[in-house]
VOVEXLUM-661134 format. One line per 4 residues: their letters; for each residue x, y, z of N, C-alpha, C. Coordinates in pm, whole numbers. Each point is the difference from the previous one (the first is absolute). Example, Ala and Ser with C-alpha at 12.3 -4.5 7.8 and 13.67 -1.06 7.14 Angstrom:
% VOVEXLUM-661134
as = 1319,-569,780,-89,119,0,90,120,0  -35,105,-72,82,119,6,-77,109,73
//
This chain:
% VOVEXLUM-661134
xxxx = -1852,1494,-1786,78,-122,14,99,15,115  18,-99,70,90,-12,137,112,47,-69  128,-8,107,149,65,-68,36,-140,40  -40,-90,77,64,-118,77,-133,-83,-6
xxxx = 25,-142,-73,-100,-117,48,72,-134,-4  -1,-26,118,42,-116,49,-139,-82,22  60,-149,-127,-132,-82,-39,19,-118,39  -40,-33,127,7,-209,28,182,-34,7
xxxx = 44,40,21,183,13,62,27,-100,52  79,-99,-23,25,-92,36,193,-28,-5  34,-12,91,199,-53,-43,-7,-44,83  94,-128,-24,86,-109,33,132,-7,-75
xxxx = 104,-65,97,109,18,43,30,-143,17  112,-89,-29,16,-84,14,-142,-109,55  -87,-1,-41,-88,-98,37,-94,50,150  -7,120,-10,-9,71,148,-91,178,-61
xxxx = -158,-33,20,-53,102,-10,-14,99,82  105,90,-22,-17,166,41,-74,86,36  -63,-10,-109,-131,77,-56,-140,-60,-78  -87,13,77,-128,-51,-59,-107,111,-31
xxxx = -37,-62,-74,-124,102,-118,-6,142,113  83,70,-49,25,124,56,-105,116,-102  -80,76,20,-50,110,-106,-9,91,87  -33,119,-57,-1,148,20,6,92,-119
xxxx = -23,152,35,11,86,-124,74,131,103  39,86,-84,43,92,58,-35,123,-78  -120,90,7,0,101,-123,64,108,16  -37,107,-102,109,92,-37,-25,97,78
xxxx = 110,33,83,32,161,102,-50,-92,122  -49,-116,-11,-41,-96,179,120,-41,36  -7,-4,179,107,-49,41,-54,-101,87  78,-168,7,-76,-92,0,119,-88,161
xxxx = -16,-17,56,39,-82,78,20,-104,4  104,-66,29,13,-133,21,51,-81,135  -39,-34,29,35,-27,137,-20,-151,90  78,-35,100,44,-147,15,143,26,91
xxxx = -1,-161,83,131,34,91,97,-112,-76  127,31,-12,79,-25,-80,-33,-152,-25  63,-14,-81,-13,-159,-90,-205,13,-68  -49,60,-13,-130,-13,-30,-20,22,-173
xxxx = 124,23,-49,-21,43,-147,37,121,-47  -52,69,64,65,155,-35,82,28,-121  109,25,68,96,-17,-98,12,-52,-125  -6,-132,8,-11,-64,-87,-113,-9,-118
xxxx = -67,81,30,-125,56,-57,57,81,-103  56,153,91,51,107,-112,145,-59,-98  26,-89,46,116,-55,-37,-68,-38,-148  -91,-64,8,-66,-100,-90,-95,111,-112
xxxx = -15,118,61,-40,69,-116,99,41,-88  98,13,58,143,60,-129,32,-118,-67  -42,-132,52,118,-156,-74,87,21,84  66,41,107,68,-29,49,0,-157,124
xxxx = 16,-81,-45,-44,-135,61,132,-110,-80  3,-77,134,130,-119,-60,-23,-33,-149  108,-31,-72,-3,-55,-140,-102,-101,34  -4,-78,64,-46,-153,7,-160,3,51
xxxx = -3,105,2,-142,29,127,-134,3,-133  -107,-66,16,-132,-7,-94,-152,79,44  12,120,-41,-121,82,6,-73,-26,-90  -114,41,58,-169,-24,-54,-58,124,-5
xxxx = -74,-7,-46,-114,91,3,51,134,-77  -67,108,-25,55,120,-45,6,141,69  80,52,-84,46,135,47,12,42,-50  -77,151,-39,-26,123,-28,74,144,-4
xxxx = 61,31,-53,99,159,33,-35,72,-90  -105,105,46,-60,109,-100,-39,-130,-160  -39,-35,14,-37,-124,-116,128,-85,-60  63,15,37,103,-79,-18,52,-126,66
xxxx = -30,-106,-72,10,-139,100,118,-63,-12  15,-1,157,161,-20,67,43,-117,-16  -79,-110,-2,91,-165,26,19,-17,-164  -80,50,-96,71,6,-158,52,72,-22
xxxx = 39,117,52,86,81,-60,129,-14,-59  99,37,-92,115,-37,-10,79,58,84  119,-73,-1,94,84,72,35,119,-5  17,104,-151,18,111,-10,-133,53,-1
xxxx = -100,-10,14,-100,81,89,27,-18,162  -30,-115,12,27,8,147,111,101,23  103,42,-35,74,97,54,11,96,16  -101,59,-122,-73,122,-11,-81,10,100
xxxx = -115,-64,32,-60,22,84,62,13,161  69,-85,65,94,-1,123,53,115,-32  -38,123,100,88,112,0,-93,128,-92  -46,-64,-133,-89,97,-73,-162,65,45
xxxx = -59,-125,-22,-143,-19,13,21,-20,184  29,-82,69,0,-45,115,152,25,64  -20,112,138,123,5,107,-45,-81,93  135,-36,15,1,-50,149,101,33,121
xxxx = -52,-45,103,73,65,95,21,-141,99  146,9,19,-14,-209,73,27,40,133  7,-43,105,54,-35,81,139,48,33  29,69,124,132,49,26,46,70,-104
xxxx = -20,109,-15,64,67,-102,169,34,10  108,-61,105,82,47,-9,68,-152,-112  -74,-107,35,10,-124,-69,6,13,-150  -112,87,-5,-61,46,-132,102,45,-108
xxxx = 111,138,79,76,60,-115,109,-34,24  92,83,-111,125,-84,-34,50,92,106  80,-35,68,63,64,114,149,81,-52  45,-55,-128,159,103,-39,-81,82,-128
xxxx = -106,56,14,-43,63,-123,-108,90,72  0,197,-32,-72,98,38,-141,-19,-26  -116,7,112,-111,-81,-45,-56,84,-84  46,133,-33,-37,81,-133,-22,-52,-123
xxxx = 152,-77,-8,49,-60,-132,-90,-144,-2  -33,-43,97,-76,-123,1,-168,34,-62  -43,81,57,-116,57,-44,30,16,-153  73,75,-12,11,86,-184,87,-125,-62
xxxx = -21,-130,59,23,-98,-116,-117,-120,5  -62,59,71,-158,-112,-47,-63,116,-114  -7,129,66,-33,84,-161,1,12,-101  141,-34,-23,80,-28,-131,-27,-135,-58
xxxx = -17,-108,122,-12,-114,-93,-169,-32,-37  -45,55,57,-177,26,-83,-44,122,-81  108,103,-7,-99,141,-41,131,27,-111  -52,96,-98,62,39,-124,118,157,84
xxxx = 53,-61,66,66,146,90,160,2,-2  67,154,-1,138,-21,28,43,-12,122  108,-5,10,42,-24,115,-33,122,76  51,144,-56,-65,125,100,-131,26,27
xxxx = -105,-104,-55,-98,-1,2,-95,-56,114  82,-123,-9,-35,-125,65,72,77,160  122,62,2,9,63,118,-81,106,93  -70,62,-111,-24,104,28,-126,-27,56
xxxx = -85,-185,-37,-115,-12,10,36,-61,198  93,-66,-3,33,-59,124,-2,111,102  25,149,-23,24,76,79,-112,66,29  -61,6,-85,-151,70,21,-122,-129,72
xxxx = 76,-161,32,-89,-75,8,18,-31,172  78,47,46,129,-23,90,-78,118,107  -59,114,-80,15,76,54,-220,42,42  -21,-140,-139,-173,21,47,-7,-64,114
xxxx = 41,-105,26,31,-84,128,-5,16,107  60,153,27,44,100,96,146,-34,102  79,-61,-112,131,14,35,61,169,12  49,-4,148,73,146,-15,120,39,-82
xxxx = 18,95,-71,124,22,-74,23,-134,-118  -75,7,-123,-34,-70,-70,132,-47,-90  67,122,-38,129,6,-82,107,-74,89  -37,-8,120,141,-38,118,-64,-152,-34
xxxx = -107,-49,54,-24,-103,33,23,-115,-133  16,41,-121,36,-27,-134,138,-45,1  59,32,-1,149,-48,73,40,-88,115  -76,-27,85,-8,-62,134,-29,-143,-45
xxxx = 97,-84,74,11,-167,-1,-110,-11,97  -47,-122,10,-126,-71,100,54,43,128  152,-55,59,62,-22,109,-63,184,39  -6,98,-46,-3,116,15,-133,48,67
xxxx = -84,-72,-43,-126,60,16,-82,-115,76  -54,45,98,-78,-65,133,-106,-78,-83  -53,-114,70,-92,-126,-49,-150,98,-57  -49,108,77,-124,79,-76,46,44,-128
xxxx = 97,61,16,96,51,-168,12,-59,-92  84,-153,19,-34,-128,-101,-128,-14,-46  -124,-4,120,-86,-19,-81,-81,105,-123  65,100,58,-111,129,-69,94,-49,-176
xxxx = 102,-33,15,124,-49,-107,-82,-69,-57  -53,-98,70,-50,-142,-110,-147,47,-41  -76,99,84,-124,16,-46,18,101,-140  95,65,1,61,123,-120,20,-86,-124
xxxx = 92,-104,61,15,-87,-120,-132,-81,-71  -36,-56,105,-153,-94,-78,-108,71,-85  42,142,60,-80,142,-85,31,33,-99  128,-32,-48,84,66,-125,-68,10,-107
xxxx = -33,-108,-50,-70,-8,-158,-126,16,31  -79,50,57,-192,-5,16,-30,-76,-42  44,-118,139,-158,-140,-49,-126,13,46  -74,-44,-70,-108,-68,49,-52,-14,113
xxxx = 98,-109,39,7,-39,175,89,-13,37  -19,6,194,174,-17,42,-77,-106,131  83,-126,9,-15,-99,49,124,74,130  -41,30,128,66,1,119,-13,-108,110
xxxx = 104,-41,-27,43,-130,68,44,61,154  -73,-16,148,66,13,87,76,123,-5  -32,159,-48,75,91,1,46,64,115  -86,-48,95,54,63,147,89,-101,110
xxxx = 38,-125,-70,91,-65,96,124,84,66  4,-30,94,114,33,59,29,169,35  -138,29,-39,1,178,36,-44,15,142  47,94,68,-105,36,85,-136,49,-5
xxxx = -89,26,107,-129,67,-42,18,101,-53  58,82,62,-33,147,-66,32,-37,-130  94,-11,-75,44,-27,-124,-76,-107,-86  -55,-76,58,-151,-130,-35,-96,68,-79
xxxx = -43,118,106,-102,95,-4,35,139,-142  119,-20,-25,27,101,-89,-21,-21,-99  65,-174,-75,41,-45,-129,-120,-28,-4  -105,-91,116,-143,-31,-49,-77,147,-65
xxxx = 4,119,73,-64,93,-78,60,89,-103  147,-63,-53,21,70,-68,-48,-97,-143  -27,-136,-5,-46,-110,-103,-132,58,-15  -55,34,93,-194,32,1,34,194,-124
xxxx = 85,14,70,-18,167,-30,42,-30,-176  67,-67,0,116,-16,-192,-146,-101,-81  -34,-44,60,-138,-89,-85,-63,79,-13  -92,107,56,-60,57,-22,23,86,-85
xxxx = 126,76,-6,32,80,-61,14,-60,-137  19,-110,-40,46,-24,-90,-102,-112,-108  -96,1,146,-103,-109,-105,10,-133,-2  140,-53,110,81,-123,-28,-120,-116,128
xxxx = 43,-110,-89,-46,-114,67,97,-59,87  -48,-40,154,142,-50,93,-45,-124,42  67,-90,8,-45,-153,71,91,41,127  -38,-8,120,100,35,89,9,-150,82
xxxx = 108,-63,-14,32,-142,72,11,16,167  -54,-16,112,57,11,134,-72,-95,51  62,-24,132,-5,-104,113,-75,127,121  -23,94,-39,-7,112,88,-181,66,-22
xxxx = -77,-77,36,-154,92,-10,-53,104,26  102,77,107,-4,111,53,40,74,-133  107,6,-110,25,86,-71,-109,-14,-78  -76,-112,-88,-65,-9,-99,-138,74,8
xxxx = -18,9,169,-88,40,44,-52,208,-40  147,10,28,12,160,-36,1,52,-139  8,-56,-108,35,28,-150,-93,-48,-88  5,-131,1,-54,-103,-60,-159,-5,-39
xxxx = -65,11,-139,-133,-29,-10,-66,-121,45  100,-124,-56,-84,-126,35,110,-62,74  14,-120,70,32,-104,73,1,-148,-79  94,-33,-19,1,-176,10,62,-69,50
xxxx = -61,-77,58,102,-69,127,-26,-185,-95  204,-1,36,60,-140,-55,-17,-91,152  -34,-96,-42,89,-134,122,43,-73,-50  120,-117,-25,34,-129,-29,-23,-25,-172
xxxx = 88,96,-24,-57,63,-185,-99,6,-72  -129,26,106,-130,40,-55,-50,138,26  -66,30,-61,-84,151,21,-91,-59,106  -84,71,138,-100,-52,41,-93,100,44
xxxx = 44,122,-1,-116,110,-26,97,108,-49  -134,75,-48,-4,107,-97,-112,114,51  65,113,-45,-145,136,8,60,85,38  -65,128,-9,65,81,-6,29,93,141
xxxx = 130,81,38,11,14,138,-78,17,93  -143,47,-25,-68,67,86,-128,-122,42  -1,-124,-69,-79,-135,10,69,-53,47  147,-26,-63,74,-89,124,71,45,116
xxxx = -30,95,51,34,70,121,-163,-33,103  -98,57,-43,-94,-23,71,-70,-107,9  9,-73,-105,-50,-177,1,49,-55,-121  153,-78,79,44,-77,-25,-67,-159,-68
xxxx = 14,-52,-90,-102,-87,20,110,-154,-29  108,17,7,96,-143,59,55,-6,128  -12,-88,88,73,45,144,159,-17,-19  60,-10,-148,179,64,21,-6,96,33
xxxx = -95,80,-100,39,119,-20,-57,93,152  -94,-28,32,-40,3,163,91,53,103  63,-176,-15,86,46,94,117,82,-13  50,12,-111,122,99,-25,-67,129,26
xxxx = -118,36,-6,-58,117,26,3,6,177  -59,-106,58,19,-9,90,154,12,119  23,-73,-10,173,1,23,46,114,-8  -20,57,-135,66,158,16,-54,85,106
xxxx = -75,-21,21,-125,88,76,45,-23,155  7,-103,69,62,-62,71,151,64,60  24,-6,-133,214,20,38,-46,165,10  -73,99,-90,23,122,67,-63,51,133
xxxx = -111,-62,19,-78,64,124,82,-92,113  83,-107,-12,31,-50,127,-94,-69,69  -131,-76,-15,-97,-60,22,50,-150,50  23,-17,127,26,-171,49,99,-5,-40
xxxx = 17,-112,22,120,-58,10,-25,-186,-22  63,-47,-81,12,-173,-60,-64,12,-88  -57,-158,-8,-53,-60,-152,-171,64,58  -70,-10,-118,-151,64,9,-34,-48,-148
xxxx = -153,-59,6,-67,-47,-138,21,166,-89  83,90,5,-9,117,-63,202,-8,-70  56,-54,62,99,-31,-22,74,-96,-129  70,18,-83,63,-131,-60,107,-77,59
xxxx = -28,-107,-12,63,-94,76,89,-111,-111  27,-65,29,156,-124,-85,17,104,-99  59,-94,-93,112,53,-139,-100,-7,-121  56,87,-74,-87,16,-108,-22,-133,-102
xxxx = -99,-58,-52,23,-131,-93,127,-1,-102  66,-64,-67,85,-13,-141,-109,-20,-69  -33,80,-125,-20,-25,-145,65,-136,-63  120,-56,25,39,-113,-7,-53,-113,36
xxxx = -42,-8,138,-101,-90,74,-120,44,86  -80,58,-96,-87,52,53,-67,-110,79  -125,29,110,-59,-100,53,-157,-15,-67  -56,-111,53,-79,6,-90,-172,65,40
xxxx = -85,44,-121,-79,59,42,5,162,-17  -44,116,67,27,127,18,163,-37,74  77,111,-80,126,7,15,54,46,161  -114,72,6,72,81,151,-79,-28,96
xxxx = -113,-127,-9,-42,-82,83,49,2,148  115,-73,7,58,-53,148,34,144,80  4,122,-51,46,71,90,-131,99,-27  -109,-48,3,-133,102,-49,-63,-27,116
xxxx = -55,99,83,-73,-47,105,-131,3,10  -62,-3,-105,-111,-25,-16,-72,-121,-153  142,-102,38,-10,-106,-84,-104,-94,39  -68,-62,-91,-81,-199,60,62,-51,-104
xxxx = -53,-106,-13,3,-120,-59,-9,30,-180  -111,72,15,25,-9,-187,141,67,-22  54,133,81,104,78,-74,151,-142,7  -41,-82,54,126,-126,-47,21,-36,-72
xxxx = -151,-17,-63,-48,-138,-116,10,85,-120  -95,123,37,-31,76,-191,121,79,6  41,8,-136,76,96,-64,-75,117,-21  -4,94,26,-97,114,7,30,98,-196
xxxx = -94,53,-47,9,44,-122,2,167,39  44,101,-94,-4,142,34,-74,38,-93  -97,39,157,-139,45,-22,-22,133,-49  -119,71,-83,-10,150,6,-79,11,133
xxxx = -27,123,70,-56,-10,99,-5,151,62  -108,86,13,50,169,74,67,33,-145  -24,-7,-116,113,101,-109,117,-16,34  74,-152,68,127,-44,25,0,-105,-13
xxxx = 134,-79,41,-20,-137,-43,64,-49,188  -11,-138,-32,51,-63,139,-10,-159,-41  74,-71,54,9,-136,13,17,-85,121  -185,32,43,9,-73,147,-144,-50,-18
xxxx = 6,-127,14,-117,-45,28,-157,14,80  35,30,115,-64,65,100,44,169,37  -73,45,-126,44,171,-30,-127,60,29  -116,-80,-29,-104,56,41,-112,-75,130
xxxx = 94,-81,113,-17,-25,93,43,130,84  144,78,-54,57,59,143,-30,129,-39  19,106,58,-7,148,16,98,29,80  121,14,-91,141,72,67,-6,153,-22
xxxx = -53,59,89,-55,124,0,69,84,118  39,146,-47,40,88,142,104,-77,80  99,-111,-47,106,-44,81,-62,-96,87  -116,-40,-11,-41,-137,83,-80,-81,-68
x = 41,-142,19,-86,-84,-52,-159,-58,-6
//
């Protein structure tokens, strides 16, 4: 059984759909990608597996946590699970912690408030967790406010913490914002190295294909709060079979070799659609360069296709193969 199944996902927000029939699975000890340039869902995705979503906001479809289904859950499960069953890791981790409190003590009080532990316990677990991480000087860094410890440090902080209680899964939201490479390159293999070790399931959230590329078993790429392909890294690296996902392969490819210069049918071009007002037809239509006439008219369905999925109409017209069309 998956550790993660996301079933037909749907939220809206004041009269304004977010998210449309979103699915996926994530199984146990796999690490699963998610990927999209901002505003595409993301987020709001892992958001939506904890319940974390506006009071007012109306989800559909179901969700799965180690068999445990999330949009019925009660509240005192749900809290158990946030933090127990499922870590997470958000965005900016200096955002993340309490800034007048030792991120020791921050750690050894998510412990305490899920696990049967004392307080010297719950310390003693922060220090040894602090220190799998590969924080230097584990006992020092236990004592140390956020302001203290450099943006890689915070994060190894929040990945220690989302570790505390052994969930299940750990939903990483964007863990390498604002790092440099070298340090990109660290926390990404230190998530690959702690899953393995541990058996754990990772949804890793990024805007970044280059990382998902290095860790990651499978790939799913969001646009305009839909899934529109799927498979696993080594299918959607060599044949892509949506031209989003194409071109983000592309583009990257592009920005490192330094290849030309301007716009090129290999390029993405305008702004990403709103999920709010999507346009009509295939979503990412107008900026697809290998659109006609039907991708206006049909709404395209997500197809199986290659032991992946994709949602492009003309998927088995093209051969996005080897970086050329």
């Amino acid at each position: 059984m998956p550790v993660l199944v996301v079933d037909g996902v749907s939220l809206a927000v004041g009269g304004a759909t977010l998210l449309s029939d979103v699915s996926f699975t994530v199984g146990r000890g796999e690490m699963v990608g998610l990927v999209g340039e901002s505003g595409s869902g993301k987020t709001l995705t892992g958001l939506s597996i904890l319940g974390l979503v506006p009071p007012r906001a109306t989800l559909t479809g179901a969700i799965r946590v180690a068999g445990i289904d999330m949009t019925s859950a009660a509240p005192a499960v749900l809290r158990q699970i946030r933090g127990g069953r499922v870590g997470m890791i958000f965005q900016e981790p200096r955002s993340s912690l309490n800034p007048v409190k030792p991120v020791g003590r921050q750690i050894a009080d998510v412990v305490r408030a899920h696990l049967a532990a004392t307080r010297r316990q719950a310390n003693a677990t922060a220090v040894s967790l602090l220190g799998q991480v590969g924080l230097p000087n584990p006992s020092a860094c236990f004592a140390a406010y956020p302001h203290e410890l450099s943006g890689g440090m915070c994060q190894r902080v929040m990945i220690a913490m989302a570790l505390s209680c052994g969930p299940a899964l750990l939903i990483a939201d964007e863990p390498t914002t604002a790092l440099d490479v070298t340090v990109q390159a660290q926390i990404i293999t230190l998530l690959r190295s702690i899953a393995d070790e541990r058996g754990l399931s990772v949804l890793l959230i990024t805007h970044n294909l280059a990382v998902v590329t290095q860790v990651c078993d499978r790939i799913i790429t969001m646009y305009c709060g839909q899934v529109v392909n799927a498979g696993t890294t080594a299918r959607v690296l060599s044949t892509p079979s949506h031209p989003y996902t194409w071109a983000l392969l592309e583009s990257g490819r592009r920005q490192l070799s330094g290849d030309g210069a301007g716009a090129s049918p290999t390029e993405l071009t305008g702004q990403p659609a709103s999920p709010a007002n999507p346009p009509q037809g295939c979503r990412f239509h107008p900026r697809c360069p290998f659109a006609d006439a039907r991708c206006a008219a049909d709404v395209p369905d997500l197809t199986d296709v290659d032991g992946g999925q994709t949602r492009c109409a003309r998927h088995g017209e093209l051969s996005l193969t080897a970086g050329r069309p």
